[in-house]
PyMOL commands that place a pseudoatom at each C-alpha (Angstrom):
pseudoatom trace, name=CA, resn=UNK, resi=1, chain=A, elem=C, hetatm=0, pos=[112.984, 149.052, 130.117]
pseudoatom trace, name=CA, resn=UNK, resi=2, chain=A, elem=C, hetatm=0, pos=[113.656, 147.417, 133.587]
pseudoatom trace, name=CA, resn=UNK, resi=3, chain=A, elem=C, hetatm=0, pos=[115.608, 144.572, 131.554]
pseudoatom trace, name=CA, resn=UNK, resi=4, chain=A, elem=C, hetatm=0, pos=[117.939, 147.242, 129.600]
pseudoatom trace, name=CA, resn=UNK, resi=5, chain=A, elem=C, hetatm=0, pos=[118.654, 149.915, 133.096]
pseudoatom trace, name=CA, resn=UNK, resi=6, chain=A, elem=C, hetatm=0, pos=[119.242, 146.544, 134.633]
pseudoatom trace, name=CA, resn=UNK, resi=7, chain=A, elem=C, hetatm=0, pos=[121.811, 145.414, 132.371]
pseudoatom trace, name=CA, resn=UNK, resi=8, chain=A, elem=C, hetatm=0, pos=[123.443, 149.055, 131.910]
pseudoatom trace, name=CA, resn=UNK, resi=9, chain=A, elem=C, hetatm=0, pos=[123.837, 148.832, 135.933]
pseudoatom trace, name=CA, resn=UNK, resi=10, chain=A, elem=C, hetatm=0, pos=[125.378, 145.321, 135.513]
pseudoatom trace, name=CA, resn=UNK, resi=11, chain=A, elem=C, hetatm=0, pos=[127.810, 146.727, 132.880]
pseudoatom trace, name=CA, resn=UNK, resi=12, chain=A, elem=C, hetatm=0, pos=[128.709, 149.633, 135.022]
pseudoatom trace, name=CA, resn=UNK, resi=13, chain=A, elem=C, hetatm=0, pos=[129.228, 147.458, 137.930]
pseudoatom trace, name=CA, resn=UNK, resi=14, chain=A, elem=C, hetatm=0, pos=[131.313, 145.511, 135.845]
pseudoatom trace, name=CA, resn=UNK, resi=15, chain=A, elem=C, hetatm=0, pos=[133.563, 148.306, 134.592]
pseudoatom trace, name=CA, resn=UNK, resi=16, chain=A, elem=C, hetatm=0, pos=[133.607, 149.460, 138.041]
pseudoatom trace, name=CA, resn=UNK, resi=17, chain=A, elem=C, hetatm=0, pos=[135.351, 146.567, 139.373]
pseudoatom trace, name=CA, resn=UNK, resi=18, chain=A, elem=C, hetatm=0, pos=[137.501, 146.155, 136.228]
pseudoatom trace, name=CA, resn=UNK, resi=19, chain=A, elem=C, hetatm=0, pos=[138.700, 149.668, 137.273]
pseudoatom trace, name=CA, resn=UNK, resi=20, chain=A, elem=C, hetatm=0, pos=[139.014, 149.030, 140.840]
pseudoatom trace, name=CA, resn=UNK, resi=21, chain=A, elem=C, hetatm=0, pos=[140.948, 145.459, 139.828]
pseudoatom trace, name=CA, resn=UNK, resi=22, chain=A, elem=C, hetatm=0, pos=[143.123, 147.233, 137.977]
pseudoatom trace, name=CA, resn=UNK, resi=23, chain=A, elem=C, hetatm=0, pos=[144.343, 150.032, 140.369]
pseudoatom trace, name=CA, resn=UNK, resi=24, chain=A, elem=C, hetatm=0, pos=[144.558, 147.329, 142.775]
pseudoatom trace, name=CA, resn=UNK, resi=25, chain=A, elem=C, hetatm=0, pos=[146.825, 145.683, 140.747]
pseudoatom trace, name=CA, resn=UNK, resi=26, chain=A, elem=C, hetatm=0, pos=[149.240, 149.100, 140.335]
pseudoatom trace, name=CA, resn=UNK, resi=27, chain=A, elem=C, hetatm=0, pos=[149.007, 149.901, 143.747]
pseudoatom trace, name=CA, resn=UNK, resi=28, chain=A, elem=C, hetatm=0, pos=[150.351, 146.299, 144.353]
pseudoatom trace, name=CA, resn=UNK, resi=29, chain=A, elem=C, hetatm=0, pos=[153.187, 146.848, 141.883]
pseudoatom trace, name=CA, resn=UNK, resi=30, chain=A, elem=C, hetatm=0, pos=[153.643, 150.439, 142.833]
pseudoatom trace, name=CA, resn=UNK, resi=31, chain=A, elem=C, hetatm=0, pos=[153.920, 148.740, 146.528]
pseudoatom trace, name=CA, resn=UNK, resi=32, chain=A, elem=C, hetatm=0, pos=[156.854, 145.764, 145.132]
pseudoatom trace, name=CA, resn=UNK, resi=33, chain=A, elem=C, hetatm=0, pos=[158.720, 148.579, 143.495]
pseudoatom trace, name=CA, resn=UNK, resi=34, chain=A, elem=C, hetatm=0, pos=[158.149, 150.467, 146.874]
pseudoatom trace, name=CA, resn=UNK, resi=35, chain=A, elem=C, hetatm=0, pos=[159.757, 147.564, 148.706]
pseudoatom trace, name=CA, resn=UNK, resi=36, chain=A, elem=C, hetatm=0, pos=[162.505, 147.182, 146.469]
pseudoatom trace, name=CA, resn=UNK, resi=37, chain=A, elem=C, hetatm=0, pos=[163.449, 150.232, 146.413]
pseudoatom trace, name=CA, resn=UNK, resi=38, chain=A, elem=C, hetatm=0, pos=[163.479, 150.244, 150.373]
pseudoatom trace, name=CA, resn=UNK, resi=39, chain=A, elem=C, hetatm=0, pos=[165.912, 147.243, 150.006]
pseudoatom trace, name=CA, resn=UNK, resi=40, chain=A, elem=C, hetatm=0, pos=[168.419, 148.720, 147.652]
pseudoatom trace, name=CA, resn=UNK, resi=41, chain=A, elem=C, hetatm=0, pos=[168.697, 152.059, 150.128]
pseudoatom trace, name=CA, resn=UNK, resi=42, chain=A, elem=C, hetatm=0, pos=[168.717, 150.074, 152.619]
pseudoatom trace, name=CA, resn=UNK, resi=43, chain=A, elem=C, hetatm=0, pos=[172.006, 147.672, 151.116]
pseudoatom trace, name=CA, resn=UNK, resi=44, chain=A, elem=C, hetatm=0, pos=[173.394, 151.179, 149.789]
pseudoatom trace, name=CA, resn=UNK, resi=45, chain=A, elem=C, hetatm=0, pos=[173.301, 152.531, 153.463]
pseudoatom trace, name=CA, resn=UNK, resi=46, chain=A, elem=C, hetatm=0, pos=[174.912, 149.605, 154.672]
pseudoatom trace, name=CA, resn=UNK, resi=47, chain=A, elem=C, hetatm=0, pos=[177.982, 149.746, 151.789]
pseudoatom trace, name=CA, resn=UNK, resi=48, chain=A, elem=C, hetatm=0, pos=[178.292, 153.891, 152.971]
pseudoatom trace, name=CA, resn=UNK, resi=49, chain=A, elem=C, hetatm=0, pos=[178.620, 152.757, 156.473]
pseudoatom trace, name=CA, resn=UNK, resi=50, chain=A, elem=C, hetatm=0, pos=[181.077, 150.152, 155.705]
pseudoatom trace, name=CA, resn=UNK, resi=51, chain=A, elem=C, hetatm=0, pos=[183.089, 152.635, 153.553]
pseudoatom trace, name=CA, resn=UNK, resi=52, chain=A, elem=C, hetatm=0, pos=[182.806, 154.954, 156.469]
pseudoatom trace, name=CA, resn=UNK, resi=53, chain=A, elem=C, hetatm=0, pos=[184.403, 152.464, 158.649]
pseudoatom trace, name=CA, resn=UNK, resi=54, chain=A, elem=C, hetatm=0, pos=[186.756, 151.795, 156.356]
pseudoatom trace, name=CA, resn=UNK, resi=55, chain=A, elem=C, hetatm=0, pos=[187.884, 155.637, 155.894]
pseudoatom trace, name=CA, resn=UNK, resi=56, chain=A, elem=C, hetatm=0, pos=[188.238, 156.308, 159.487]
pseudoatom trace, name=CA, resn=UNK, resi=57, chain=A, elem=C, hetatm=0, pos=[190.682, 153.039, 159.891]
pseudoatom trace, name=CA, resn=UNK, resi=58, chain=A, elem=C, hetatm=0, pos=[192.530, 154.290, 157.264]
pseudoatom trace, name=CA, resn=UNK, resi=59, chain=A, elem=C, hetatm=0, pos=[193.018, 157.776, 158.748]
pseudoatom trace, name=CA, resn=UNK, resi=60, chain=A, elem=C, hetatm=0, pos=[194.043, 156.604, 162.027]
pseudoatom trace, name=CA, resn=UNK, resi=61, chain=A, elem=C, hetatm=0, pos=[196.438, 153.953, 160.356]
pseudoatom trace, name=CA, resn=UNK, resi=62, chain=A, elem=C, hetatm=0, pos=[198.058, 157.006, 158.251]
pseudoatom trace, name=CA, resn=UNK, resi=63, chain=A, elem=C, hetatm=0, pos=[198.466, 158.810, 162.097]
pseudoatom trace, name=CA, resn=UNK, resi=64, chain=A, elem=C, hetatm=0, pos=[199.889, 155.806, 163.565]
pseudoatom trace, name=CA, resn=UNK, resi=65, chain=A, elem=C, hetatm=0, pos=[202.499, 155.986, 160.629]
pseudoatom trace, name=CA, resn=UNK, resi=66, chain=A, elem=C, hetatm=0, pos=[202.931, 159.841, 160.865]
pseudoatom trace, name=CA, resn=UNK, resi=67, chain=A, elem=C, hetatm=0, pos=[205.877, 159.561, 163.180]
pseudoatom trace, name=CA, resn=UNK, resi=68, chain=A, elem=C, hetatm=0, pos=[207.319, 156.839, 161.226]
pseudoatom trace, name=CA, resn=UNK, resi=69, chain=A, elem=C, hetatm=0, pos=[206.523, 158.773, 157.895]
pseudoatom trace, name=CA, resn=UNK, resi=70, chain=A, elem=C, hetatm=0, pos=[208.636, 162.012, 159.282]
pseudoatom trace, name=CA, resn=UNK, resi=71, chain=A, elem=C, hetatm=0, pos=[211.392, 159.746, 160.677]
pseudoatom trace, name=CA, resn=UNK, resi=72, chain=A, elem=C, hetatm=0, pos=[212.116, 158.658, 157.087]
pseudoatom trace, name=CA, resn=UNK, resi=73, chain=A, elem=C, hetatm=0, pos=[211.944, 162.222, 155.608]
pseudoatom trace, name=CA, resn=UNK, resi=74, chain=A, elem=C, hetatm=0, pos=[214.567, 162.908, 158.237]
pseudoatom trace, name=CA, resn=UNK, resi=75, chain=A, elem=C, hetatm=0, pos=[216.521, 160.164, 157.094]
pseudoatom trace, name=CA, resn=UNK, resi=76, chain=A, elem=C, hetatm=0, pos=[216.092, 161.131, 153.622]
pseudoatom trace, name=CA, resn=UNK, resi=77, chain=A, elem=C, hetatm=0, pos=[217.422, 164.539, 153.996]
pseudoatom trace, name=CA, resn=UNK, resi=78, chain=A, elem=C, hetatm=0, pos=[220.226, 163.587, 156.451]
pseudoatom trace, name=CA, resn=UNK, resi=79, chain=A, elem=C, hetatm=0, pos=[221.369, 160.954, 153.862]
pseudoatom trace, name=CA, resn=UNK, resi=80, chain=A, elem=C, hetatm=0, pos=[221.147, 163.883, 151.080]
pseudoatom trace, name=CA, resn=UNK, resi=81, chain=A, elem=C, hetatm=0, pos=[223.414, 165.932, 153.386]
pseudoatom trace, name=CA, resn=UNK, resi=82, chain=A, elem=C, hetatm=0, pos=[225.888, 162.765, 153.630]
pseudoatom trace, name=CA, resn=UNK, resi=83, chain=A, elem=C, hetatm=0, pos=[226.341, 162.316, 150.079]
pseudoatom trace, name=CA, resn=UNK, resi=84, chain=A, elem=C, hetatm=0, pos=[226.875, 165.870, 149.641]
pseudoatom trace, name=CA, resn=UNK, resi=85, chain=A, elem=C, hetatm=0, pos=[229.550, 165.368, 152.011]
pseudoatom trace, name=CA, resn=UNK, resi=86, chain=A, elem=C, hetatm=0, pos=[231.154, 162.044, 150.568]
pseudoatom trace, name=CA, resn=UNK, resi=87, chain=A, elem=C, hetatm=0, pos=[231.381, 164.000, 146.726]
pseudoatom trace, name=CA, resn=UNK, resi=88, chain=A, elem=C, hetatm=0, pos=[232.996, 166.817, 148.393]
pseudoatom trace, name=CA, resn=UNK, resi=89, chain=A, elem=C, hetatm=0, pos=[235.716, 164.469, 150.428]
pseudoatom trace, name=CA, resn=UNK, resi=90, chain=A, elem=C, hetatm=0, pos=[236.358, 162.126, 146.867]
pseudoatom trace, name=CA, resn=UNK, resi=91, chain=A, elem=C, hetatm=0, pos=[237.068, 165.639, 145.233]
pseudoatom trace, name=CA, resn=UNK, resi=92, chain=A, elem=C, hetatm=0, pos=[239.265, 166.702, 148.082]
pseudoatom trace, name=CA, resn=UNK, resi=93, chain=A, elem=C, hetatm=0, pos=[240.590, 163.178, 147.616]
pseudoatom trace, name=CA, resn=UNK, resi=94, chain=A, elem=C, hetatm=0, pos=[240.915, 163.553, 144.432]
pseudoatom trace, name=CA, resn=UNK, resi=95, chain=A, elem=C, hetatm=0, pos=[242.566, 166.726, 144.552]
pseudoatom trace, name=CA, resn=UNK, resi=96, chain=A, elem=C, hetatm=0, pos=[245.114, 165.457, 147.541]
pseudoatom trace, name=CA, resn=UNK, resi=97, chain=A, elem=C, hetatm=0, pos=[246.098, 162.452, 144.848]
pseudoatom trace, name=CA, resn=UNK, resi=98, chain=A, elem=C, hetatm=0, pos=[246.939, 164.594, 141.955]
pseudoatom trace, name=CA, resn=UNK, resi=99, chain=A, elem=C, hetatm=0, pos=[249.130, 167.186, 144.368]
pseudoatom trace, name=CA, resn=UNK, resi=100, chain=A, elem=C, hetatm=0, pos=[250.848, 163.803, 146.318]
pseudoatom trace, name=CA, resn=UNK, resi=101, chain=A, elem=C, hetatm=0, pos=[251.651, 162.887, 142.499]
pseudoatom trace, name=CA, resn=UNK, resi=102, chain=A, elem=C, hetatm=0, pos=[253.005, 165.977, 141.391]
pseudoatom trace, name=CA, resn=UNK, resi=103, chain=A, elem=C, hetatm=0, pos=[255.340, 166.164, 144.436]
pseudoatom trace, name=CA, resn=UNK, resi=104, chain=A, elem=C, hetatm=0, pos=[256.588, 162.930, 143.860]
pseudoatom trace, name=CA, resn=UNK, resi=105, chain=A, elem=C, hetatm=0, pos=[257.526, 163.637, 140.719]
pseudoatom trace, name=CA, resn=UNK, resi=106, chain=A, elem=C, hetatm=0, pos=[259.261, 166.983, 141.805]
for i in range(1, 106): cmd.bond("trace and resi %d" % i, "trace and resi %d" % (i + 1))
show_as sticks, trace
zoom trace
């Protein structure tokens, strides 16, 4: 009887460290995923800063060029107003040809 609770207890040891092996071995895996997981946040923080970076450069560029930007809209519609004023003068023109040509021929 010894013999048999003997070997029962050396079976249940057994099992006991198979089971205690084993959820070592997932809490080490459980622990890599753990650390690469800390090392992709950490990368993805650093590409967030760097795009934060990036966006506030590009804001102040685009207020560096706001004067710049509203000096060509100026120009724009000052040009429009020009070539509003050069059709009207070639139809004048046009106008002061064809009466000069009827007077000649008067």
């Amino acid at each position: 009887m010894e013999d048999k609770t003997r070997h029962l207890v050396d079976q249940f040891s057994q099992l006991l460290q198979l089971d205690v092996k084993a959820s070592t071995e997932e809490l080490e895996t459980l622990e890599k995923m753990n650390n690469v997981i800390t090392e992709r946040y950490m990368q993805m923080t650093g590409a967030v800063s760097e795009i934060n970076d990036n966006m506030s450069r590009a804001k102040q560029v685009y207020k560096d060029l706001t004067p710049y930007l509203q000096q060509i809209d100026e120009l724009d519609s000052n040009l429009n107003a020009l070539e509003q004023v050069v059709q009207l003068l070639d139809e004048v023109t046009r106008r002061l040809e064809i009466k000069t040509r009827e007077v000649k021929l008067i």
